[in-house]
C-alpha positions in Angstrom: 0.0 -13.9 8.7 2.0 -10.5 8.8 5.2 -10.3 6.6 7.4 -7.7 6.1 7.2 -6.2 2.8 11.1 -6.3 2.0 11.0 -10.3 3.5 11.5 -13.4 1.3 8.6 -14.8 3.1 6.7 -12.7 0.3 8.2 -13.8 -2.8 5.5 -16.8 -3.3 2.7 -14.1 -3.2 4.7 -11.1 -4.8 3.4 -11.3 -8.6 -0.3 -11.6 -7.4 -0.2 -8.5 -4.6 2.0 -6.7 -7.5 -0.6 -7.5 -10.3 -4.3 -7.0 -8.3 -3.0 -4.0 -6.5 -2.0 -2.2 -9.8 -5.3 -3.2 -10.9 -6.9 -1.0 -8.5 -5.2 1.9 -8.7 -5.7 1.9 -12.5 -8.8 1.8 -12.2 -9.5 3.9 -9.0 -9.6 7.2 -10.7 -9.8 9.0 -14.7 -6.0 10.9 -14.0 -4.6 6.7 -13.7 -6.7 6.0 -16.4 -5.0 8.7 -18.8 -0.9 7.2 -18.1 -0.3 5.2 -21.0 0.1 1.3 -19.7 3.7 1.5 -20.1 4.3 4.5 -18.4 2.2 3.1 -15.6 3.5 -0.1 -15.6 6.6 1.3 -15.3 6.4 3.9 -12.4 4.0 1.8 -10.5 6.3 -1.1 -9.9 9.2 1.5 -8.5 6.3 3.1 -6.3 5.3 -0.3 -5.5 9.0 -1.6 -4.6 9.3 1.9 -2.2 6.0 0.9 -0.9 7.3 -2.2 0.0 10.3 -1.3 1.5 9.0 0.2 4.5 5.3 -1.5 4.7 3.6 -5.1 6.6 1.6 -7.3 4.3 -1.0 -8.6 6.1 -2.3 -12.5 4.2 -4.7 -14.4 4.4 -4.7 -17.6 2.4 -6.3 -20.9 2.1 -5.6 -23.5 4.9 -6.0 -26.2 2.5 -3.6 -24.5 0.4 -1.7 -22.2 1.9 -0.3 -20.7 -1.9 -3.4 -19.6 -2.7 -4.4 -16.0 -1.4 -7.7 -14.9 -0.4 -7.0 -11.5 0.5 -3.8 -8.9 1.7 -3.6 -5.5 3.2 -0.1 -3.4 2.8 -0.2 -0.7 5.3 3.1 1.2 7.6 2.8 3.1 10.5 -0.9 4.3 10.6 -1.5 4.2 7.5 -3.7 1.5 5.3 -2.0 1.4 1.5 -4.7 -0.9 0.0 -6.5 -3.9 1.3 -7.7 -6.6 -1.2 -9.9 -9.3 -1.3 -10.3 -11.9 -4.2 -14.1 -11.5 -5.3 -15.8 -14.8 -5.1 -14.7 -14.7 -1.2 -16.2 -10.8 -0.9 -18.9 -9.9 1.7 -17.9 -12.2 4.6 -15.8 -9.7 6.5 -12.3 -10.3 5.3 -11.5 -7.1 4.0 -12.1 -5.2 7.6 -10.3 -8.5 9.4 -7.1 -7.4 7.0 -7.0 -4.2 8.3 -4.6 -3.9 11.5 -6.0 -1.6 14.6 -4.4 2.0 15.0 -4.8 2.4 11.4 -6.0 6.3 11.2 -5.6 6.9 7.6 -6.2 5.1 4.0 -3.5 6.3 0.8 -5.6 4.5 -2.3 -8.2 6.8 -3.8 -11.7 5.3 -3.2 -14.4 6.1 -6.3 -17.9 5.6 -4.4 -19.1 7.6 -1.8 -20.7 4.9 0.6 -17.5 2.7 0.4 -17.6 -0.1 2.7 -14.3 1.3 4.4 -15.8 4.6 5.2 -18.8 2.7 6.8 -17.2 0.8 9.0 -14.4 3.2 9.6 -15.5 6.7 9.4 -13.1 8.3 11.0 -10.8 7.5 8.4 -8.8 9.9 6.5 -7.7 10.2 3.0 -4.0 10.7 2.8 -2.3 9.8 -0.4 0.5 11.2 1.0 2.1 7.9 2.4 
């Protein structure tokens, strides 16, 4: 399902997005890692409210249960934000199925090298510019 990211639609799911999404850009690189967690914590959710503001959520959830998410993706215009998928439901090919066509460029730092994103999309660009 798409939402917009300023829709009530996407209160149910908010905290979760909010909380795993801040996750990964803690940890996606040493200069995130050196903002003291309130600081972070702090500037993160304004970023994340902007972000939001002019951004799609693409979910995917359980059919059994439709308040549990399995994955998201947050992107705008032609550009992917982040794209998430819970662990224990990894390697089955729901990350690149949460990412929309037309999407030319990707805004969250990536650590490894041979990232699964740059192999299946390697024309990608990094623009943390978004």
């Amino acid at each position: 399902m798409e939402i917009s990211g300023s829709s009530e639609e996407l209160a149910p799911y908010i905290n979760f997005i909010r909380i795993s999404y801040g996750k990964t850009v803690k940890a996606s690189c040493s200069y995130f890692v050196a903002i003291p967690v309130d600081l972070f914590i702090e500037r993160f959710n304004q970023t994340f409210t902007h972000l939001l503001s002019k951004s799609m959520v693409r979910l995917m959830v359980l059919k059994e249960g439709p308040e549990v998410i399995i994955g998201y993706s947050i992107y705008h215009d032609n550009i992917l934000s982040v794209v998430f998928v819970k662990r224990i439901f990894r390697k089955q090919g729901l990350m690149a199925a949460l990412i929309p066509e037309g999407i030319t460029d990707y805004a969250t730092f990536i650590k490894k090298e041979n990232h699964w994103l740059l192999e299946k999309f390697p024309a990608l660009r990094f623009n943390p510019y978004d």
